[in-house]
N, CA and C atoms of all chains as a GROMACS GRO file, in nm:
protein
  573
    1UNK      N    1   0.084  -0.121   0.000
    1UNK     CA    2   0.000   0.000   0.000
    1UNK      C    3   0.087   0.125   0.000
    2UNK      N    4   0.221   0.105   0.070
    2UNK     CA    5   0.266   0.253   0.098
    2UNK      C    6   0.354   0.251  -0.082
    3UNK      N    7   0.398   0.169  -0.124
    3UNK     CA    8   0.472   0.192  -0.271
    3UNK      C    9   0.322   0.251  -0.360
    4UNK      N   10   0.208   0.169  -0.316
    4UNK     CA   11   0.069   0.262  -0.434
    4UNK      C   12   0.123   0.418  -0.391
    5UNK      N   13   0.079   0.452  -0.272
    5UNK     CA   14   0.124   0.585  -0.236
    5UNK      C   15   0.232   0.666  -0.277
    6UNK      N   16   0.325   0.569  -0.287
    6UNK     CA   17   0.486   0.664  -0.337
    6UNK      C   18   0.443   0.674  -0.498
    7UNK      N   19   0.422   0.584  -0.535
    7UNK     CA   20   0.370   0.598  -0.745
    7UNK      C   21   0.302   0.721  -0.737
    8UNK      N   22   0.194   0.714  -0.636
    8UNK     CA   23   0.066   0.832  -0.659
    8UNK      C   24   0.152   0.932  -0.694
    9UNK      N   25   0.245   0.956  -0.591
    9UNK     CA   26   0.308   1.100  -0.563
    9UNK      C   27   0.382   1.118  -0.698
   10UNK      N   28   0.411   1.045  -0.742
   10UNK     CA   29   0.519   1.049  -0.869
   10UNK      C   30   0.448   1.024  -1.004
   11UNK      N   31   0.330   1.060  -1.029
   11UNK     CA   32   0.235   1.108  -1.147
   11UNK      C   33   0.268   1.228  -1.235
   12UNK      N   34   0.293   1.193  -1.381
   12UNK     CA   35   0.358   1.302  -1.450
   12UNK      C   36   0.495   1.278  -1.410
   13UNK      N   37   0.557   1.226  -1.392
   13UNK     CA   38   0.713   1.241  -1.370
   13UNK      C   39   0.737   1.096  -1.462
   14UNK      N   40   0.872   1.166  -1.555
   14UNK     CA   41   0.939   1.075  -1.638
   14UNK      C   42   0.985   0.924  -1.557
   15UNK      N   43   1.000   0.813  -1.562
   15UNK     CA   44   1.021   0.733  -1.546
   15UNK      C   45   1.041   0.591  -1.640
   16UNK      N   46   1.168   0.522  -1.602
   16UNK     CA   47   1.172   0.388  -1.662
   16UNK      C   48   1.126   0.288  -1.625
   17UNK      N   49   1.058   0.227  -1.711
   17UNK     CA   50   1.007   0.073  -1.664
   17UNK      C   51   1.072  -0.088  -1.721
   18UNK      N   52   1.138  -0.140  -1.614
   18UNK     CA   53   1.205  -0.251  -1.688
   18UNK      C   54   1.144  -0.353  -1.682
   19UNK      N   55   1.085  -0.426  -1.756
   19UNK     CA   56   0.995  -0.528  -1.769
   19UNK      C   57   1.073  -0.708  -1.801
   20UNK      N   58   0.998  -0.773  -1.698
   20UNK     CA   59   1.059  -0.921  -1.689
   20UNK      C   60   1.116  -0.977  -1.817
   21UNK      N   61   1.064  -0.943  -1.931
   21UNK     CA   62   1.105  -0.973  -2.071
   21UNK      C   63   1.214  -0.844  -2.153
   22UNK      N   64   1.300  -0.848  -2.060
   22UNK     CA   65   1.434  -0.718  -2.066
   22UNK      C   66   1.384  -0.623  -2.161
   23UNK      N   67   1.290  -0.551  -2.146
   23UNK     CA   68   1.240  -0.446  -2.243
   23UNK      C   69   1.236  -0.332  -2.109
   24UNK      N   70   1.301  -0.202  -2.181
   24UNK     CA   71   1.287  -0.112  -2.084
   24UNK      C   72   1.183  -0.021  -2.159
   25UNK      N   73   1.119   0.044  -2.094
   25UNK     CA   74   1.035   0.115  -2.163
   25UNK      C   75   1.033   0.286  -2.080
   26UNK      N   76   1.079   0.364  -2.122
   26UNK     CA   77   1.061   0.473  -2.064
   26UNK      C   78   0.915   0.623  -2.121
   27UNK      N   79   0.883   0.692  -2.020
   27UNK     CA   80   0.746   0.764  -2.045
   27UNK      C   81   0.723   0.821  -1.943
   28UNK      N   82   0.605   0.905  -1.910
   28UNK     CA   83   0.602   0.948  -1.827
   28UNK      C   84   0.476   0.888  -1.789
   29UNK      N   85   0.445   0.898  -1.652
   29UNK     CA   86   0.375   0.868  -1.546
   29UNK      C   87   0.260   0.849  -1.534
   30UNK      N   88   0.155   0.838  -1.615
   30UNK     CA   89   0.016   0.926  -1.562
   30UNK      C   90  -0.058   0.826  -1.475
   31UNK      N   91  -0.104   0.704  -1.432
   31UNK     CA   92  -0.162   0.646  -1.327
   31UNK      C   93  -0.099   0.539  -1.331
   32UNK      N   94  -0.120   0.498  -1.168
   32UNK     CA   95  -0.095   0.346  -1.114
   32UNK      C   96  -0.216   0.296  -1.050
   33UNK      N   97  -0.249   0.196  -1.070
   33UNK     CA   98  -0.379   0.090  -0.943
   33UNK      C   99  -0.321   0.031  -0.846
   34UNK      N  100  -0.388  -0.040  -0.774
   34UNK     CA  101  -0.348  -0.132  -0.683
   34UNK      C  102  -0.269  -0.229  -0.713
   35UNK      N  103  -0.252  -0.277  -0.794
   35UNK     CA  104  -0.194  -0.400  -0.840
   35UNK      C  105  -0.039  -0.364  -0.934
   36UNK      N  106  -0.025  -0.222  -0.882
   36UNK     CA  107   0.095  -0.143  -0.977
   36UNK      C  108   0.084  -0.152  -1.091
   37UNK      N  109  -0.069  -0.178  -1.147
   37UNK     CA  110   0.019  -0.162  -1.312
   37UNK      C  111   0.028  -0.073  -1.350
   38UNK      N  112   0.069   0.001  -1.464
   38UNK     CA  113   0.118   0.118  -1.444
   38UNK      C  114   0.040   0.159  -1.629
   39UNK      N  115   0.036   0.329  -1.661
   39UNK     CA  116  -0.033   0.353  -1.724
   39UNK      C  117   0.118   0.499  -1.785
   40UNK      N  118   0.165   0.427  -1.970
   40UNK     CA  119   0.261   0.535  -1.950
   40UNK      C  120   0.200   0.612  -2.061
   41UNK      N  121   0.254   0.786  -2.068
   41UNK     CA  122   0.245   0.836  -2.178
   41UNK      C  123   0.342   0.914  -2.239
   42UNK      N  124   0.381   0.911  -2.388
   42UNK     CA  125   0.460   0.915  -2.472
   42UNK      C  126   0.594   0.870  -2.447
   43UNK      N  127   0.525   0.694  -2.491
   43UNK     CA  128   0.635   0.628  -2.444
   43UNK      C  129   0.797   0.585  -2.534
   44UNK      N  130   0.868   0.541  -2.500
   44UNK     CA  131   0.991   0.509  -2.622
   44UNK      C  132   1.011   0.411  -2.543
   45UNK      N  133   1.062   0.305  -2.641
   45UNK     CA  134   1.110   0.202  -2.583
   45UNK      C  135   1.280   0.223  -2.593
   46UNK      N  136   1.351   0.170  -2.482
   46UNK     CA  137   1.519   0.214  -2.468
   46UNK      C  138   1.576   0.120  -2.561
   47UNK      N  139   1.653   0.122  -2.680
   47UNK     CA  140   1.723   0.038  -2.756
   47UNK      C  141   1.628   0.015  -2.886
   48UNK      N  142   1.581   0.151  -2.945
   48UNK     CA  143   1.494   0.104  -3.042
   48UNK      C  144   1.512   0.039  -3.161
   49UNK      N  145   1.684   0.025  -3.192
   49UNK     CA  146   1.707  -0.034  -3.317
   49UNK      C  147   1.658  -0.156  -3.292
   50UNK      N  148   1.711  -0.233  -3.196
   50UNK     CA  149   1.619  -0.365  -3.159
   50UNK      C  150   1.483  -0.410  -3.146
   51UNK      N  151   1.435  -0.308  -3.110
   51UNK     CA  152   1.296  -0.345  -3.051
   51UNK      C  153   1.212  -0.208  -3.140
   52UNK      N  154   1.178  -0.250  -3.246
   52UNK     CA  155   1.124  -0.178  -3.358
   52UNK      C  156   0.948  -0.227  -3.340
   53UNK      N  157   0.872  -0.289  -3.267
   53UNK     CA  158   0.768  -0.383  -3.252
   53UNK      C  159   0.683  -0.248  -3.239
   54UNK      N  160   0.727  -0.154  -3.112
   54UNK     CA  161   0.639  -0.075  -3.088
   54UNK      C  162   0.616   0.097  -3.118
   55UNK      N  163   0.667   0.075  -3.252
   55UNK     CA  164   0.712   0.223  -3.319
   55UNK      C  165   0.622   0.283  -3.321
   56UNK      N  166   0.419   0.227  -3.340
   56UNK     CA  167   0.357   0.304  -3.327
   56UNK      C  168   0.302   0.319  -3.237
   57UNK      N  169   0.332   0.267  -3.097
   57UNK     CA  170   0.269   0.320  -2.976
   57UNK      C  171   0.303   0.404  -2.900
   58UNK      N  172   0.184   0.500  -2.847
   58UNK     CA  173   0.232   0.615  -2.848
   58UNK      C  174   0.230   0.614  -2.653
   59UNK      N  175   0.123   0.566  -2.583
   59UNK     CA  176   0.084   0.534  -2.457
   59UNK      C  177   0.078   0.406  -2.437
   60UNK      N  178   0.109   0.361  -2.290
   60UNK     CA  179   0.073   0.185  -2.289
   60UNK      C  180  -0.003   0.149  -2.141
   61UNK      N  181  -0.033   0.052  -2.130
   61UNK     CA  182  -0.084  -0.029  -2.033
   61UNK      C  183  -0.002  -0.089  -1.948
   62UNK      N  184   0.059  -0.116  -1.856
   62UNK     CA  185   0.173  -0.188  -1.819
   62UNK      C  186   0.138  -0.321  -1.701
   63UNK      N  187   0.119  -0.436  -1.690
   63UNK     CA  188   0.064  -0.512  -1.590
   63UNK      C  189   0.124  -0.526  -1.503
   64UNK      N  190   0.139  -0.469  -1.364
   64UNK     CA  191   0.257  -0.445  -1.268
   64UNK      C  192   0.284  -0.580  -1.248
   65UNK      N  193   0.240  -0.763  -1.261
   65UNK     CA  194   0.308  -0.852  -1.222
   65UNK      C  195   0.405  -0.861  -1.287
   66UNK      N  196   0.446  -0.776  -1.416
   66UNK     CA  197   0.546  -0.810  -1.519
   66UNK      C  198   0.666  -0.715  -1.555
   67UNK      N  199   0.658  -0.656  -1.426
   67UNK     CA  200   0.732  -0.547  -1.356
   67UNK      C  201   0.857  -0.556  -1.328
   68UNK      N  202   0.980  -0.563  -1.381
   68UNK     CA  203   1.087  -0.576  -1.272
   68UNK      C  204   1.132  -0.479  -1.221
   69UNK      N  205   1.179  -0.384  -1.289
   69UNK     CA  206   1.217  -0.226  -1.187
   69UNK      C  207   1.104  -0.143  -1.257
   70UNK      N  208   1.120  -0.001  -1.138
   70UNK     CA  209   1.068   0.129  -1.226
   70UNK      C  210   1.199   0.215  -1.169
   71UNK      N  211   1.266   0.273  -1.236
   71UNK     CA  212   1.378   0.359  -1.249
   71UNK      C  213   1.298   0.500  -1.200
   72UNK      N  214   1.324   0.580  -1.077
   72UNK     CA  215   1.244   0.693  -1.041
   72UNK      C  216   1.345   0.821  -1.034
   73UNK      N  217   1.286   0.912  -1.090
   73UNK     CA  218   1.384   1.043  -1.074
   73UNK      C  219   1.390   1.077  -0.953
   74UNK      N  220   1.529   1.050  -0.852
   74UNK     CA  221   1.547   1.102  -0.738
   74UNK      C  222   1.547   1.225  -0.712
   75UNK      N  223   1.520   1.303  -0.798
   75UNK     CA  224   1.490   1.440  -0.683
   75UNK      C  225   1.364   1.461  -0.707
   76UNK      N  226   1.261   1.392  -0.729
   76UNK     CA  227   1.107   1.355  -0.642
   76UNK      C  228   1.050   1.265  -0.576
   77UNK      N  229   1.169   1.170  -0.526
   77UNK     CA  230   1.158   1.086  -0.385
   77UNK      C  231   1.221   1.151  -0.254
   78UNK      N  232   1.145   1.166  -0.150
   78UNK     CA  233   1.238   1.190  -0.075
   78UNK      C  234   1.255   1.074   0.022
   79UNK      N  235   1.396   1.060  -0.005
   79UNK     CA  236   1.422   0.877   0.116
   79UNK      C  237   1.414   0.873   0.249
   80UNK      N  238   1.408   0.999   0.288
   80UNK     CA  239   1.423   1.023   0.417
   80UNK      C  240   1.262   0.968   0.512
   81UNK      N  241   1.209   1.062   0.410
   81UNK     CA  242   1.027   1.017   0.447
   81UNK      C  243   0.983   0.912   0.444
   82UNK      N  244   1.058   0.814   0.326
   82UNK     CA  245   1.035   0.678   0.297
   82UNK      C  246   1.076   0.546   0.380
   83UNK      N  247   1.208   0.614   0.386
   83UNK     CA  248   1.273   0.522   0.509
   83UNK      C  249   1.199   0.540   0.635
   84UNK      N  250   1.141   0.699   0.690
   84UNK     CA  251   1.032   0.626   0.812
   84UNK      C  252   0.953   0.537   0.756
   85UNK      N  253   0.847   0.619   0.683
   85UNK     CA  254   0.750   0.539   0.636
   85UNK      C  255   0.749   0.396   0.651
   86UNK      N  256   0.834   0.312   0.560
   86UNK     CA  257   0.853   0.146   0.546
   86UNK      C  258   0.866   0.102   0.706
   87UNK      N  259   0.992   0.198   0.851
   87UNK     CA  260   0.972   0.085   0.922
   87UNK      C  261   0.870   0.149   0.996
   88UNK      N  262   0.801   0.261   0.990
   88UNK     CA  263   0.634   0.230   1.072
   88UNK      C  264   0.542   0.134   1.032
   89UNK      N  265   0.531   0.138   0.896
   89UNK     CA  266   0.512   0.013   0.835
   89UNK      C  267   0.560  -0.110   0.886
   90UNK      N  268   0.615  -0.167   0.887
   90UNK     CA  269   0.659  -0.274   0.905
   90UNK      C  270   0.671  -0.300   1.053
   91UNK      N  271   0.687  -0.256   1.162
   91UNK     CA  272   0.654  -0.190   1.317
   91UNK      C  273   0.532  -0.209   1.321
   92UNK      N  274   0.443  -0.165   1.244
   92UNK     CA  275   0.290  -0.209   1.316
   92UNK      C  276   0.251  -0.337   1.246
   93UNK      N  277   0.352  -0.360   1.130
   93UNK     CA  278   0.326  -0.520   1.105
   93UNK      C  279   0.346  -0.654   1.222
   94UNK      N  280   0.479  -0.604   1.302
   94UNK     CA  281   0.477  -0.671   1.358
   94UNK      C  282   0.452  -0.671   1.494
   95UNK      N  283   0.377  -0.583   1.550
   95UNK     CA  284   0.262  -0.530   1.661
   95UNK      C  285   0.129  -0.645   1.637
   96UNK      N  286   0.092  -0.635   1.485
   96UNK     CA  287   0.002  -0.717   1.467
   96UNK      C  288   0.004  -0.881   1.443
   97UNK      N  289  -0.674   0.542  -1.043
   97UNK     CA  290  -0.710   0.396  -1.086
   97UNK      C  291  -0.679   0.357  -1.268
   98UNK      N  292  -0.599   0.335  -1.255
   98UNK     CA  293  -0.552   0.311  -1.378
   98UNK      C  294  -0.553   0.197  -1.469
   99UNK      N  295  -0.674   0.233  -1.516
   99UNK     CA  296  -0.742   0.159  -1.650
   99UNK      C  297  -0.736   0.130  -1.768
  100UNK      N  298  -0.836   0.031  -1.838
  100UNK     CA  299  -0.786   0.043  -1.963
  100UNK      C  300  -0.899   0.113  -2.019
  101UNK      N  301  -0.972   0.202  -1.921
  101UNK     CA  302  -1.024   0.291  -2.038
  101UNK      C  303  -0.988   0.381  -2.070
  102UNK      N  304  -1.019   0.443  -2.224
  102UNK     CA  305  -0.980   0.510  -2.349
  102UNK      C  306  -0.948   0.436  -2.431
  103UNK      N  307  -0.925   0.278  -2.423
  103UNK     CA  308  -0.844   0.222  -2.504
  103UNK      C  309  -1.006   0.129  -2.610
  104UNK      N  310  -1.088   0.146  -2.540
  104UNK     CA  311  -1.224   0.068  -2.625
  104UNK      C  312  -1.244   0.150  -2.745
  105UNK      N  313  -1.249   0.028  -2.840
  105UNK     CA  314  -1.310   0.103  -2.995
  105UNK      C  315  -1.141   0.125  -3.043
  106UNK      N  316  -1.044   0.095  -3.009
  106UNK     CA  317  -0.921   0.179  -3.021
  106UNK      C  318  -0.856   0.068  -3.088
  107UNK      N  319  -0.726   0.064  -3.180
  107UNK     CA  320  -0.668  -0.063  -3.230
  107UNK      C  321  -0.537  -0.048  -3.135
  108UNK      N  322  -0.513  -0.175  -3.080
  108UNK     CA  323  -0.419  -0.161  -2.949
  108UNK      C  324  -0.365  -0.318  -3.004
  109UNK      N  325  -0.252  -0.302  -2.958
  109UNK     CA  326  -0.106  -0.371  -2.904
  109UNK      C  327  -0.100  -0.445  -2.823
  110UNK      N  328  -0.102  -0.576  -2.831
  110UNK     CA  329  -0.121  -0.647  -2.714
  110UNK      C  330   0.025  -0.748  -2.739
  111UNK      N  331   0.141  -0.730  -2.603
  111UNK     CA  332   0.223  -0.851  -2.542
  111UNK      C  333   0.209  -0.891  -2.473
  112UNK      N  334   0.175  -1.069  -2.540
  112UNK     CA  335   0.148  -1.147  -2.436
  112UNK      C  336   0.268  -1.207  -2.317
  113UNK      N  337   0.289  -1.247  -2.256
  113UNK     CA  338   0.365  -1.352  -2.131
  113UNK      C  339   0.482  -1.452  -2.264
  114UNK      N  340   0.448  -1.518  -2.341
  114UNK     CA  341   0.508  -1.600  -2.370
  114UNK      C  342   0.556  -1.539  -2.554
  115UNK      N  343   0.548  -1.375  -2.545
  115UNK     CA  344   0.646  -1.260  -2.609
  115UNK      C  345   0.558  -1.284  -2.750
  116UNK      N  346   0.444  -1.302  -2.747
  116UNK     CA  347   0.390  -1.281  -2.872
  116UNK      C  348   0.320  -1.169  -2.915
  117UNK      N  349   0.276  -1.116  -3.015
  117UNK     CA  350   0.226  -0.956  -3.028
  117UNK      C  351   0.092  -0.990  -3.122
  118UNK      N  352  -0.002  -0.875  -3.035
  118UNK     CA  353  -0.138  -0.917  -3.147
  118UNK      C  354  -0.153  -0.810  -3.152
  119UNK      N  355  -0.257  -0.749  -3.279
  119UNK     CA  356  -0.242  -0.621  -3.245
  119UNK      C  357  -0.487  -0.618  -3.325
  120UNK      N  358  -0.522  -0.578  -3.267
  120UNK     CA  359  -0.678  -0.555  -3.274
  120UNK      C  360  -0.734  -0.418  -3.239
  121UNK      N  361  -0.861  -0.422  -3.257
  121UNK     CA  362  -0.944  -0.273  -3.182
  121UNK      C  363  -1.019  -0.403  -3.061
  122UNK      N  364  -0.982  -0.286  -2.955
  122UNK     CA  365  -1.036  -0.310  -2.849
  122UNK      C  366  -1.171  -0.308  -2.844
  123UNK      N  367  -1.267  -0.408  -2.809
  123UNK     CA  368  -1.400  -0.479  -2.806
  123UNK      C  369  -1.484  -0.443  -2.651
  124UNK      N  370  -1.348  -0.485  -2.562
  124UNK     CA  371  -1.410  -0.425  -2.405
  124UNK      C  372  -1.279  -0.521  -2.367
  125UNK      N  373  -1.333  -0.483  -2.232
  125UNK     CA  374  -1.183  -0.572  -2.122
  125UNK      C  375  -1.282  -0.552  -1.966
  126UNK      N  376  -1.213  -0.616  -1.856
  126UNK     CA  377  -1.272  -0.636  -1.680
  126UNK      C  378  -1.159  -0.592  -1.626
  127UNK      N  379  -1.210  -0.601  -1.522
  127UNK     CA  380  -1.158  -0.580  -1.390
  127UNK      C  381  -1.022  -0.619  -1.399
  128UNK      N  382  -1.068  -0.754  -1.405
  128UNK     CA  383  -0.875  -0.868  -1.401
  128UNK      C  384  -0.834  -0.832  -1.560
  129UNK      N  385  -0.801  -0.716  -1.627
  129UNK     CA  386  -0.759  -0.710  -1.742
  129UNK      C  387  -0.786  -0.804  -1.879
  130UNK      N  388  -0.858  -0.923  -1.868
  130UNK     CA  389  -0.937  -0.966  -1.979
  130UNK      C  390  -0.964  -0.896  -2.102
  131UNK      N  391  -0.927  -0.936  -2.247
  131UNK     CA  392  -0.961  -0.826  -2.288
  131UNK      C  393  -0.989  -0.890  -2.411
  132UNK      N  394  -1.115  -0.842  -2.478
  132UNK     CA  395  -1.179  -0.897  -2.649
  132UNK      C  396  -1.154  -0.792  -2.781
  133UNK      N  397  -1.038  -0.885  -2.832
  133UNK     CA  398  -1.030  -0.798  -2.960
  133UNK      C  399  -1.076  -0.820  -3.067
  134UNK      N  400  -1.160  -0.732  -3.184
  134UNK     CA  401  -1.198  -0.761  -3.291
  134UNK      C  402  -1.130  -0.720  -3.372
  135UNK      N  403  -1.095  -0.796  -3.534
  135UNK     CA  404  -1.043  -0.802  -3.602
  135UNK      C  405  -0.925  -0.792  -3.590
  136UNK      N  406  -0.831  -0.913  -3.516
  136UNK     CA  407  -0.674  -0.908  -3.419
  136UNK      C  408  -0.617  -1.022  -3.584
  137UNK      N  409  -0.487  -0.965  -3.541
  137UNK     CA  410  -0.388  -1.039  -3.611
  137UNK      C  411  -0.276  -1.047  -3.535
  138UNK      N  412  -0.216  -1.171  -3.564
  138UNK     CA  413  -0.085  -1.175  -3.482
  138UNK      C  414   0.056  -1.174  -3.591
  139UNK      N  415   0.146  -1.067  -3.521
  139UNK     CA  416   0.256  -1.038  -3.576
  139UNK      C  417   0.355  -1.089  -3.580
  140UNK      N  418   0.411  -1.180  -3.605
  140UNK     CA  419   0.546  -1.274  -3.587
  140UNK      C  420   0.681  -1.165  -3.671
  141UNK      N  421   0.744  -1.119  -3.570
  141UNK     CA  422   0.896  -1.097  -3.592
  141UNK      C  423   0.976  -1.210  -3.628
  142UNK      N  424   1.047  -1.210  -3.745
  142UNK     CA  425   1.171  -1.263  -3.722
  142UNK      C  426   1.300  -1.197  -3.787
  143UNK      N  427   1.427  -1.216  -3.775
  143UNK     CA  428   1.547  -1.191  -3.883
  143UNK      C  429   1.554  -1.266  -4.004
  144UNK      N  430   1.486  -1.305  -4.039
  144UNK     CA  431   1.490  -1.381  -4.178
  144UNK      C  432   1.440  -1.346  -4.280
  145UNK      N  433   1.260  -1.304  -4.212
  145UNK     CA  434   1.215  -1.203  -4.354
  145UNK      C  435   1.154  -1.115  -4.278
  146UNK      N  436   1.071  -1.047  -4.364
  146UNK     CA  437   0.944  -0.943  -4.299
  146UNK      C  438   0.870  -1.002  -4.222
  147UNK      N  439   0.796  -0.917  -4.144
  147UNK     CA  440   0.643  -0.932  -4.052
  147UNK      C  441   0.560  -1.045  -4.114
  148UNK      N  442   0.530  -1.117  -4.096
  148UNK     CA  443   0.410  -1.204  -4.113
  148UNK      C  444   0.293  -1.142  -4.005
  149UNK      N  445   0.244  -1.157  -4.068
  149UNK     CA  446   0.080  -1.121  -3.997
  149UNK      C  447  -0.036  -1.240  -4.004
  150UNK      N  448  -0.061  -1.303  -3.910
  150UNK     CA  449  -0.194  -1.384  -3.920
  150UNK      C  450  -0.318  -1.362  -3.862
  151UNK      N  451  -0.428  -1.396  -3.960
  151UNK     CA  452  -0.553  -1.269  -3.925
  151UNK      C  453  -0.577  -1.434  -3.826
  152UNK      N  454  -0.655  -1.356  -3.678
  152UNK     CA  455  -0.703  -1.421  -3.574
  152UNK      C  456  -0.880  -1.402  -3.570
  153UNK      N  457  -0.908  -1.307  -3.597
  153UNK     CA  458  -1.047  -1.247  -3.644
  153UNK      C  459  -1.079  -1.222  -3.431
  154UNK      N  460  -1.190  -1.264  -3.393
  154UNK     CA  461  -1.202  -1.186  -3.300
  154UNK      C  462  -1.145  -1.322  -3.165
  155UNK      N  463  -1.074  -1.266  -3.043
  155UNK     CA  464  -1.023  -1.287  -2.958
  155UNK      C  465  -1.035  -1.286  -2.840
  156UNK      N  466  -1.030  -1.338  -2.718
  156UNK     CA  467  -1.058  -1.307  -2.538
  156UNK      C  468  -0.911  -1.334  -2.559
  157UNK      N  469  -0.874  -1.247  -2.469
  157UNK     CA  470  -0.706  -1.280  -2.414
  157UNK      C  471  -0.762  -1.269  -2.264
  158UNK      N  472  -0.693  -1.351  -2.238
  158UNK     CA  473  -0.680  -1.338  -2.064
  158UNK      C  474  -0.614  -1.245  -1.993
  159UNK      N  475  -0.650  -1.192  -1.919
  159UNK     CA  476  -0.573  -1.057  -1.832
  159UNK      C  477  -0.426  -1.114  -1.781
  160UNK      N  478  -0.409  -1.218  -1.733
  160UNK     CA  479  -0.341  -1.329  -1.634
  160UNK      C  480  -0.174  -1.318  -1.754
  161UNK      N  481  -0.207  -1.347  -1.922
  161UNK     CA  482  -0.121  -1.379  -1.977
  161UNK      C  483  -0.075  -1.190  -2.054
  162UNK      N  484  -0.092  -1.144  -2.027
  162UNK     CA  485  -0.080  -0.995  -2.101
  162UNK      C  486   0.012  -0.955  -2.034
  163UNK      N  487   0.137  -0.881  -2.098
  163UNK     CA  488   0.234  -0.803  -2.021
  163UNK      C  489   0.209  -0.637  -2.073
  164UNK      N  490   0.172  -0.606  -2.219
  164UNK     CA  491   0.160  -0.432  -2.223
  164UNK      C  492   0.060  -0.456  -2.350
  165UNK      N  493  -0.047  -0.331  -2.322
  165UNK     CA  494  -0.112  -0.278  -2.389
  165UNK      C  495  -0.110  -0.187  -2.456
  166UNK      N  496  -0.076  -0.104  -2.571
  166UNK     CA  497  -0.054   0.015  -2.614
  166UNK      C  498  -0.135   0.057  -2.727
  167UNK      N  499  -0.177   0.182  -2.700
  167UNK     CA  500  -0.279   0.226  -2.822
  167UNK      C  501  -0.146   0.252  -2.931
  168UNK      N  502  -0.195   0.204  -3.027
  168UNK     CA  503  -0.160   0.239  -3.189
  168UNK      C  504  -0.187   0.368  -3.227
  169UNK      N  505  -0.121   0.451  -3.326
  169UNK     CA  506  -0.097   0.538  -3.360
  169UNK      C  507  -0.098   0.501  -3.513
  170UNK      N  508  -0.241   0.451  -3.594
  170UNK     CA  509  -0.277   0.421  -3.713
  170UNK      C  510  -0.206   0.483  -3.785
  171UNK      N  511  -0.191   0.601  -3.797
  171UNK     CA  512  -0.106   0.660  -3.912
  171UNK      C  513   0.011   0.651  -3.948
  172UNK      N  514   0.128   0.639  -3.804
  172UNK     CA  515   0.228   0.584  -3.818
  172UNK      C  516   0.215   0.446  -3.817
  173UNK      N  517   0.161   0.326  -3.786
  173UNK     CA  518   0.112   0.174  -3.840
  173UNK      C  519   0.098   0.173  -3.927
  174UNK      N  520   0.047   0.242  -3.989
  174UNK     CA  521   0.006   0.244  -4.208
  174UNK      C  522   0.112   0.270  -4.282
  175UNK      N  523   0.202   0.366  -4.194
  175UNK     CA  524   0.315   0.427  -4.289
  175UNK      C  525   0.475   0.369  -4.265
  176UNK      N  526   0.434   0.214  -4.169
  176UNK     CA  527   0.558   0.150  -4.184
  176UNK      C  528   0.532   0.042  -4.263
  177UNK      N  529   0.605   0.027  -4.356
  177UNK     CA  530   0.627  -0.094  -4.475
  177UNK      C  531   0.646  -0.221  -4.304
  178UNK      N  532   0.546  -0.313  -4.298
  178UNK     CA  533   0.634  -0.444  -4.228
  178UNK      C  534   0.716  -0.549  -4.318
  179UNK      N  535   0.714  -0.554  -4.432
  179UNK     CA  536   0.808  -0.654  -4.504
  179UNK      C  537   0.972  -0.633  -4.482
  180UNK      N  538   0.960  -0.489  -4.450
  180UNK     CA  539   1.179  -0.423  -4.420
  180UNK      C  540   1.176  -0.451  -4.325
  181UNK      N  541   1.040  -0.481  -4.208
  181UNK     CA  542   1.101  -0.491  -4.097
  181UNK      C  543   1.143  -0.625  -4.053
  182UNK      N  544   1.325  -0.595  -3.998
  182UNK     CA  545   1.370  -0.751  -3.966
  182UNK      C  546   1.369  -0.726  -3.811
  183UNK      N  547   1.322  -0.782  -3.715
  183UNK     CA  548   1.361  -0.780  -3.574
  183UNK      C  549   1.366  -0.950  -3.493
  184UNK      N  550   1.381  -0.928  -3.376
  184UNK     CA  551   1.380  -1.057  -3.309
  184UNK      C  552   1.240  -1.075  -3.235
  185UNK      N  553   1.229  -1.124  -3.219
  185UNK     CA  554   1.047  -1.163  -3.176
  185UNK      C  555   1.130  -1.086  -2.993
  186UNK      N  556   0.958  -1.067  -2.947
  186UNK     CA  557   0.990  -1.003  -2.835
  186UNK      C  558   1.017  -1.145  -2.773
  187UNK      N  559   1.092  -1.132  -2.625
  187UNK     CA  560   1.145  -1.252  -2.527
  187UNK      C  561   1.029  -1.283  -2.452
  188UNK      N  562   0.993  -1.409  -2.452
  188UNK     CA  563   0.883  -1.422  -2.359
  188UNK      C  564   0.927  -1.392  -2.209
  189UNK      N  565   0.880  -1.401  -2.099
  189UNK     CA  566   0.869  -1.347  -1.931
  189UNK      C  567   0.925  -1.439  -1.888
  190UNK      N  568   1.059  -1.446  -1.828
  190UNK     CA  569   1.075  -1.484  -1.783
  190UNK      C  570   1.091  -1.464  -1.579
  191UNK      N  571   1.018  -1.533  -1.499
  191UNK     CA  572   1.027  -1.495  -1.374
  191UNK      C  573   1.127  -1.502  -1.247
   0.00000   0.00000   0.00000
């Protein structure tokens, strides 16, 4: 729940997506769901001489199980907040 | 909440899990990403010759096997010759 939250915050911001089938796909941001999948617009795929498949897509769908990284522009994370965040998180995980 | 709507009525891009490419107008789709395409063909890449295209006519893909959806941009789709194009088929998912 708290990574849905960190995506939220990072809407409209450029980002890479590296996908289980070594395709990176970079675009910018515009929504995430619950399930992270992710929603990009005006996307390029990284290494296009290779990967010529998706020359005419312009936005995509992304199914967050098929997710391996998302590459985030660090100066709109702040780690400091995050690093509480995760161990309150994880602190009242194990309270419960 | 990030959906696949806008993409109905639309001719979209579909990679599947096991790196195959179809490409249709979107029919409708659910919740669990399910999704029915009409008039889909599937695109086989290889380095040997051009695009092959095989007409599928209409389709359910399962949400479960889909890795990206992307709306098409018809005009640039029309205005690439697929016979020059030589590529490697996309890699299926590996986990």
């Amino acid at each position: 729940m708290l990574i849905f939250s960190v995506f939220k915050t990072l809407t409209d911001q450029q980002v890479v997506v590296e996908l289980k089938n070594d395709l990176s796909i970079t675009g910018t941001l515009k929504s995430v769901d619950q399930f992270l999948n992710i929603r990009l617009d005006n996307i390029k795929v990284l290494d296009e001489a290779r990967h010529p498949h998706m020359m005419a897509v312009k936005n995509c769908f992304i199914r967050g199980s098929v997710v391996r990284y998302v590459q985030l522009p660090a100066e709109h994370v702040d780690t400091q907040l995050l690093e509480d965040a995760t161990r309150r998180e994880t602190t009242t995980q194990i309270k419960r | 909440m990030s959906s696949l709507q806008g993409y109905v009525d639309r001719r979209v891009f579909l990679n599947l899990q096991d790196g195959r490419v179809i490409i249709g107008t979107m029919a409708g789709y659910d919740q669990k990403s399910n999704v029915v395409l009409s008039d889909s063909k599937e695109r086989v890449y290889s380095m040997e010759e051009g695009v092959e295209e095989i007409p599928l006519g209409l389709y359910l893909v399962k949400g479960d096997m889909i890795v990206l959806i992307g709306e098409v941009d018809e005009a640039i789709d029309q205005s690439v010759d697929l016979t020059n194009i030589r590529a490697e088929p996309i890699p299926a998912i590996r986990y």
